[in-house]
C-alpha positions in Angstrom: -77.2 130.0 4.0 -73.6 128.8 2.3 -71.8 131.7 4.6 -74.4 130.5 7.7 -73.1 127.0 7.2 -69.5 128.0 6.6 -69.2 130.0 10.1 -71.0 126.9 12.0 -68.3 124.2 10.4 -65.7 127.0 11.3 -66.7 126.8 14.7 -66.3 123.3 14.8 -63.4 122.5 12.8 -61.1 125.2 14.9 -58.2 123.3 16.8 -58.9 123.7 20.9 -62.2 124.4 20.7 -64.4 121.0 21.8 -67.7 120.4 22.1 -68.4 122.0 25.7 -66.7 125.0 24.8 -68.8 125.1 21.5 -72.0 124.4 23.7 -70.7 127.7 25.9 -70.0 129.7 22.7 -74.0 129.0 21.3 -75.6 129.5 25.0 -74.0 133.1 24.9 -73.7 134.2 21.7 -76.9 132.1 20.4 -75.3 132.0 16.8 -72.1 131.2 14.7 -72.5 134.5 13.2 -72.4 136.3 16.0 -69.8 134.2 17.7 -67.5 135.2 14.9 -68.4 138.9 15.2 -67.5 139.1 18.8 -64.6 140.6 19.9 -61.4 138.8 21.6 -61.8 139.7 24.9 -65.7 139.0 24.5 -64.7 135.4 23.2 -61.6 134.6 26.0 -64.7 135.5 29.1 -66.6 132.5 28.1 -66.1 129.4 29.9 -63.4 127.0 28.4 -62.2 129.5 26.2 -59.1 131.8 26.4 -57.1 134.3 24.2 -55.1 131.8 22.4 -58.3 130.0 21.7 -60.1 133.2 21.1 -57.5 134.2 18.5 -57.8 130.5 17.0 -61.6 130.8 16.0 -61.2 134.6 14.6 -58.9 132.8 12.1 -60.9 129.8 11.6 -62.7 131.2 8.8 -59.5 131.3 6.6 -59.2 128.0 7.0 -59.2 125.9 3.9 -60.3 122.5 5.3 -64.0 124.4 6.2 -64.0 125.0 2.4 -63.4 121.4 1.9 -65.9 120.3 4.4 -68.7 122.6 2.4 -67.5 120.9 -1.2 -67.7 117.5 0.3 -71.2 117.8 0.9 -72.0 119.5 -2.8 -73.7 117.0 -5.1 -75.1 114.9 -1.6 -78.3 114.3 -0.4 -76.8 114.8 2.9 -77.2 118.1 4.9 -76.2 119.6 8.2 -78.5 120.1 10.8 -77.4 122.8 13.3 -78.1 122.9 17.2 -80.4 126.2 16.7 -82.4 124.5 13.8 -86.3 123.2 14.4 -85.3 119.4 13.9 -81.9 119.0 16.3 -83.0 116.4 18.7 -83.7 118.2 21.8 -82.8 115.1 24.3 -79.1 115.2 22.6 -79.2 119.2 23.3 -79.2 118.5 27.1 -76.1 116.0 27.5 -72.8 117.5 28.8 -71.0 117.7 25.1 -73.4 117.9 22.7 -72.0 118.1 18.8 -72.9 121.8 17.3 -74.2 120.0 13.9 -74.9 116.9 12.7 -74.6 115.6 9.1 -77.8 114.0 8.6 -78.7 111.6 5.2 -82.6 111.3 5.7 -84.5 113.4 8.2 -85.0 113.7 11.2 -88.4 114.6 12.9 -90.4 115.3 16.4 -91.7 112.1 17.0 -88.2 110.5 17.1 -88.1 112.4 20.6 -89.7 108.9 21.6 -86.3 107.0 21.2 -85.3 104.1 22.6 -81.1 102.7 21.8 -80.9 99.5 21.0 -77.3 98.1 21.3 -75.2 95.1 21.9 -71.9 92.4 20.8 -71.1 92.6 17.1 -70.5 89.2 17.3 -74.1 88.3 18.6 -75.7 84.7 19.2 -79.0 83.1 17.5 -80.4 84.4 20.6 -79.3 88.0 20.9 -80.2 88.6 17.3 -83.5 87.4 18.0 -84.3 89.3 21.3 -83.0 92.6 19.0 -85.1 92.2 16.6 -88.1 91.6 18.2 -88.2 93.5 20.6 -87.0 96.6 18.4 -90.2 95.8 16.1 -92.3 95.8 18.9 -91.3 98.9 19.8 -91.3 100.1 16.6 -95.0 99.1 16.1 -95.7 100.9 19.5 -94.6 104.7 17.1 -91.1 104.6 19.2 -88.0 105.0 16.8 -84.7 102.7 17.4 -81.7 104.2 17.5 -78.7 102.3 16.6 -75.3 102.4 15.2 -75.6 100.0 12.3 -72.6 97.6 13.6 -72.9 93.9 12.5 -74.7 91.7 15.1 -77.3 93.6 17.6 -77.1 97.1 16.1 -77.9 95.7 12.5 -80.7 93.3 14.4 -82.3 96.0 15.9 -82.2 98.0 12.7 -83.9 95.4 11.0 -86.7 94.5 13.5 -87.7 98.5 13.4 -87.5 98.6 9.4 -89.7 95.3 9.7 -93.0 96.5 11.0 -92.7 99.9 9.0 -91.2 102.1 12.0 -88.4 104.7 12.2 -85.0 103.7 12.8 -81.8 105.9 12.6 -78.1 104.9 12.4 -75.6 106.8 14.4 -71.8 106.5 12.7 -68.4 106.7 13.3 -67.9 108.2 10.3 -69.1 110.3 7.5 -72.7 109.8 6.6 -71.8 108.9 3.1 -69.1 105.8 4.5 -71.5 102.2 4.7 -69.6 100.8 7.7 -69.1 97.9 7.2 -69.2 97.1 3.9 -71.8 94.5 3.8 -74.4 96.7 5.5 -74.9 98.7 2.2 -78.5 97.7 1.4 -79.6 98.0 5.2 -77.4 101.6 5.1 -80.0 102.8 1.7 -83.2 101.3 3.8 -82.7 103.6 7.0 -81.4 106.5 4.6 -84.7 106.3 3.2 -87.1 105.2 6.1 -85.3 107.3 9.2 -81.9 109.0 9.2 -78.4 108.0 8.9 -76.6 110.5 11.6 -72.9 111.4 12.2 -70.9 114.6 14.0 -68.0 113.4 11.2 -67.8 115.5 8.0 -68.4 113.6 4.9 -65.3 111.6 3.8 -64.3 110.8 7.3 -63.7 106.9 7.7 -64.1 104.5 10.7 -61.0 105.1 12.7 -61.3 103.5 16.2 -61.5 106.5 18.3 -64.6 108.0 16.6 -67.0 105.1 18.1 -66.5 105.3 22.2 -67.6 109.4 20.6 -70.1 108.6 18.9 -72.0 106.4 21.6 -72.6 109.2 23.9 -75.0 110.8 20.4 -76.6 106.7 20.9 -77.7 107.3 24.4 -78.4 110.7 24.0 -80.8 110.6 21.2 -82.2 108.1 23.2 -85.1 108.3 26.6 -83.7 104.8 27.2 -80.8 102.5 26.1 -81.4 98.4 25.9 -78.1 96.5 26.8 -79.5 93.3 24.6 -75.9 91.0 24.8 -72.6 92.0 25.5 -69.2 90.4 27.0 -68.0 92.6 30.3 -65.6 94.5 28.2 -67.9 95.5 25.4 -68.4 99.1 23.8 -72.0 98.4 24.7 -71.1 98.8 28.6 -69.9 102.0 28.1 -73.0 103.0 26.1 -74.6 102.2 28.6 -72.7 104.2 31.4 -73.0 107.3 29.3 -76.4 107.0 29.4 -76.6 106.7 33.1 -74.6 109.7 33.4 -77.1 111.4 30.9 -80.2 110.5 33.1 -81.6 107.9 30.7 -83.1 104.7 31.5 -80.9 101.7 31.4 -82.3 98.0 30.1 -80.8 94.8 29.8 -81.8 91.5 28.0 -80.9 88.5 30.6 -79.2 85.7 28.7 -77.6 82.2 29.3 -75.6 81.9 32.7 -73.2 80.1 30.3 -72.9 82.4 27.6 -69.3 85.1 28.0 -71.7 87.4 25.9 -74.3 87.8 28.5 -72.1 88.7 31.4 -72.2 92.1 30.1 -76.1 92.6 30.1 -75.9 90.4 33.7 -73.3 92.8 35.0 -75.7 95.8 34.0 -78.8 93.9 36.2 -76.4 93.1 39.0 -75.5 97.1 39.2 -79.2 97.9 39.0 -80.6 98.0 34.9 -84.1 96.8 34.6 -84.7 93.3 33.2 -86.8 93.0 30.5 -88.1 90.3 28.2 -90.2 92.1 25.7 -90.9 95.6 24.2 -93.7 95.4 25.7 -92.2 96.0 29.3 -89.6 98.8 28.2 -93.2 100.5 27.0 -94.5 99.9 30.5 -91.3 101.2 32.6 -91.1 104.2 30.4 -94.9 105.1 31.3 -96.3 104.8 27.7 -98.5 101.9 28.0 -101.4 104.0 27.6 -100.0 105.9 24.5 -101.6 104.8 21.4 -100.0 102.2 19.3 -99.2 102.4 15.7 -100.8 99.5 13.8 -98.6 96.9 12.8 -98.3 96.5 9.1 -99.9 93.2 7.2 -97.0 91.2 5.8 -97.9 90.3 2.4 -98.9 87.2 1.1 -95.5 85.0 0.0 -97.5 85.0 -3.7 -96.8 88.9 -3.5 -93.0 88.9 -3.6 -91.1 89.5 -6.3 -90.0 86.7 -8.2 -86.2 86.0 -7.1 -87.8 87.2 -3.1 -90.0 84.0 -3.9 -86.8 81.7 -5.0 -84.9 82.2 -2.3 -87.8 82.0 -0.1 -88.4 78.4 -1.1 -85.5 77.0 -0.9 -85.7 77.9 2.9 -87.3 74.9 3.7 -87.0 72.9 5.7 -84.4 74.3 7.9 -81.5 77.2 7.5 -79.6 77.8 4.7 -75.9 79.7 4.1 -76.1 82.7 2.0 -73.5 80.8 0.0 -75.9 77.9 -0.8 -78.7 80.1 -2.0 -76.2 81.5 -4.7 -75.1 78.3 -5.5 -78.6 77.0 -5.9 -80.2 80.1 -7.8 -77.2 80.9 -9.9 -78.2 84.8 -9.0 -75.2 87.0 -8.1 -74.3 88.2 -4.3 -75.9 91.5 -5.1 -79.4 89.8 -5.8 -79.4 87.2 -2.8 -78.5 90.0 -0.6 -81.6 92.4 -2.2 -83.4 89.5 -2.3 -83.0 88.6 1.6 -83.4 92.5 3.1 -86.7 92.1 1.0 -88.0 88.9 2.7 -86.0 90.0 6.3 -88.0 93.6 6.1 -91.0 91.8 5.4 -90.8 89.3 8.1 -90.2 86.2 5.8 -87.2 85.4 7.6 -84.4 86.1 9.8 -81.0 86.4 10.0 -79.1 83.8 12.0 -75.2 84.4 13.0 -72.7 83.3 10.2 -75.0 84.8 7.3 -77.0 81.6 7.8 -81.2 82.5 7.0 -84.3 80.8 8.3 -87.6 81.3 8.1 -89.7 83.4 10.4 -91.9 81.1 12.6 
């Protein structure tokens, strides 16, 4: 399996050789292994390949960055899922540049073939952040699995909702699997690890250089049977989420907000060109035909007496109104690490929600 692994990483890792010419390579050879046994002239007939690429890959193997690539991922729980294996999501297998592996922390199964991508401004309103997150949790309670990529504002929202009523969820990065990005994220990062999958094309030890993200959409949308546009300014990343999805064939949905609002013109722009508007889960179930599927059964919240005891603290002192993440340290005398456990705890459970500025309030 080690010498498997090695020749698919080879494959990928060898300068020239993209994703559409790896996609080639797999349709007409079927495997690394025998990519790699093929001869040159064999290698230079298939399309987007030539001899100088052909001689490229024969020496990929020596290459000592795939042997770096293999020991990065030694002492992980993070493992590669290759384009032939059982669990590669077959929606991602039909877009035009599909990555050969994926570095996967978590696992990945058939039912997440019922995707919908959830996306939207990192710098999100009240509003947005609400819409997200409840309408990620409703489709979450409906079996569907939100997929994500784990940015601050809507991407974190619609993490949250999912993880909220007990559904699947999975984070797409621009970077290695094993890099929380951002920082701050860390204890939503472990709760999708461990409740859906954390996804990346990026070897482990890659960071979160710009360029990897406008990549890294078209895995969003592609994962996805439908993308929801929930608030974004015209020039947002989100936009162009969303135009890769068109050009995949997915369904494109957009979140109407405030004619005043600069975030909304994004989602407006979307419903001017011809996305669906939608208010609720509940009508991306309906468009997508899967009204009459069967619904998973929304978990009980517990009681607030069943939280554990510094969940309860900070619970209380959320009333009557918001408070700053600041003030609920300054008031418990807990560290950071415990308000922030303490909050995913009450935000997974439905106590609360976030508000923009790390402000919290409770859930009506």
């Amino acid at each position: 399996m080690h010498s498997e692994l090695r020749d698919w990483i080879a494959l990928r890792l060898t300068p020239g050789i993209g994703n559409v010419a790896c996609k080639n390579l797999l349709e007409t050879f079927g495997s690394p292994m025998r990519i790699m046994a093929a001869t040159r002239e064999e290698l230079a007939a298939v399309a987007g390949m030539s001899p100088r690429l052909a001689d490229a890959l024969k020496s990929s193997l020596a290459n000592h960055e795939v042997d770096r690539a293999l020991d990065r991922l030694t002492g992980t729980d993070i493992h590669i899922c290759t384009y032939n294996a059982p669990d590669y999501p077959g929606s991602l297998k039909n877009i035009y540049d599909p990555p050969p592996h994926l570095y996967v922390r978590g696992r990945l199964q058939h039912s997440d073939c019922s995707a919908v991508a959830v996306v939207g401004s990192r710098n999100a309103s009240d509003y947005g952040l609400r819409a997200a997150a409840d309408i990620s949790r409703e489709l979450a309670v409906a079996g569907l699995t939100i997929v994500s990529g784990m940015a601050a504002g809507i991407d974190s929202a619609a993490h949250r909702g999912a993880l909220s009523a007990g559904g699947r969820t999975i984070a797409v990065l621009g970077c290695g699997a094993d890099v929380c990005y951002p920082a701050e994220n860390r204890r939503l990062y472990e709760a999708i690890a461990q409740k859906g999958a954390i996804v990346s094309e990026y070897a482990p030890g890659t960071g979160p250089d710009a360029y990897h993200f406008p990549a890294r959409n078209r895995i969003i949308s592609g994962m996805a049977r439908a993308i929801v546009v929930v608030e974004a300014s015209p020039k947002s990343g989100s936009l162009i989420t969303a135009r890769l999805a068109l050009e995949q064939g997915r369904d494109v949905f957009a979140v109407p907000g405030s004619i005043y609002s600069f975030k909304a013109r994004g989602a407006h722009q979307l419903i001017r060109s011809g996305a669906a508007l939608v208010e609720s889960g509940q009508d991306i179930i309906e468009a997508l035909g899967m009204a009459h599927a069967a619904r998973a059964a929304e978990p009980e919240s517990p009681a607030p007496e069943a939280l554990a005891p510094e969940a309860r603290r900070v619970y209380d002192l959320l009333e009557p109104g918001p408070a700053h993440i600041d003030r609920l340290i300054c008031e418990t005398s807990l560290p950071s690490s415990a308000i922030s456990a303490a909050l995913l705890e009450l935000e997974l459970g439905g106590f609360i929600r976030q508000l923009p500025g790390k402000h919290f309030e409770r859930s009506a």
